[in-house]
N, C-alpha and C positions, 0 to 999 in steps of 0.2 A: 686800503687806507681808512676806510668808513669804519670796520671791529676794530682798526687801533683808536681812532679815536673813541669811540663808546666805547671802550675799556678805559679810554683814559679818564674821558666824563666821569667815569663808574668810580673810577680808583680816586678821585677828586672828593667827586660826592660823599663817600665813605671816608674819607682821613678827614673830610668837615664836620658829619657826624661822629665820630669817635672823638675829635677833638674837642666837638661842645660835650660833649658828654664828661669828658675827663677835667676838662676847665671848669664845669660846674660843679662837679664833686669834689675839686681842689678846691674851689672859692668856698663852697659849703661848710668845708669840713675847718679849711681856716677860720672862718665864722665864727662856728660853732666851736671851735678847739680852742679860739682866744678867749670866746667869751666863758666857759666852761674854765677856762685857767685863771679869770680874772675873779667869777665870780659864781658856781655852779647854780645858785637863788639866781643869777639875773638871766643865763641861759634856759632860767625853766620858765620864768617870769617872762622872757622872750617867743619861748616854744608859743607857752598858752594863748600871748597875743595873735599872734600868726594864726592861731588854730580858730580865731576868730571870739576870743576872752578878752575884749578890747578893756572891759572893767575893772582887769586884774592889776595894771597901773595904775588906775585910780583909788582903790582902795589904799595903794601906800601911803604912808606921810610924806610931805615935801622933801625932806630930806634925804629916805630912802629911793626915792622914786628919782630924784635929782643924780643921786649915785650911781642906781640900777641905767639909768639914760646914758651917764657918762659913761660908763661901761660898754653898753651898747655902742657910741659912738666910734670907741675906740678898735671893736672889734670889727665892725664895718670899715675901717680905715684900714685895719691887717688886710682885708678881703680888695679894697681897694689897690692897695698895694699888690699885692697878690698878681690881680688883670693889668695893674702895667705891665709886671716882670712878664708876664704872659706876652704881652703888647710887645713888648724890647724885646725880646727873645726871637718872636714872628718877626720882627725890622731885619733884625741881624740874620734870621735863615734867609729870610727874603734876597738881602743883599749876597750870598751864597749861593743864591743858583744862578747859573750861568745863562744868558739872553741865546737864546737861539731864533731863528727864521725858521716859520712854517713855508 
């Protein structure tokens, strides 16, 4: 009984990491796919800040910078969206597997 369960521990552990790994390269690439659709200047304009170019915003005019932001906001909303369906998906396998007694 003791190697089924640390195979099970094992087989847990692993389908958790392989799953953050795939939900963050989905969130990611949603991200970066919306925002790169919506507007490839504010995806690059984005990268830079990340990369620690916090100045690169500033230098725009109000207007541009206003735009470049709404865009961002909306592509972190995709990403949002994104980790519910993730979330819903998890509810509903959840609800799928059948209750057993150890």
């Amino acid at each position: 009984l003791g190697e089924r369960q640390a195979a099970g521990a094992a087989t847990v552990q692993f389908s958790r990491a392989l799953g953050a790994a795939f939900g963050t390269a989905t969130v990611g690439a949603v991200l970066f796919g919306v925002m790169g659709l919506l507007d490839p200047n504010a995806a690059e304009l984005f990268r830079a800040t990340l990369q620690g170019d916090s100045a690169v915003l500033a230098s725009l005019s109000a207007a541009v910078r206003a735009q470049v932001q709404g865009e961002i906001v909306i592509a972190f909303r995709a990403a949002f969206l994104t980790i519910a369906v993730f979330a819903g998906l998890g509810l509903i396998l959840a609800w799928s597997i059948p209750i057993r007694r150890i």
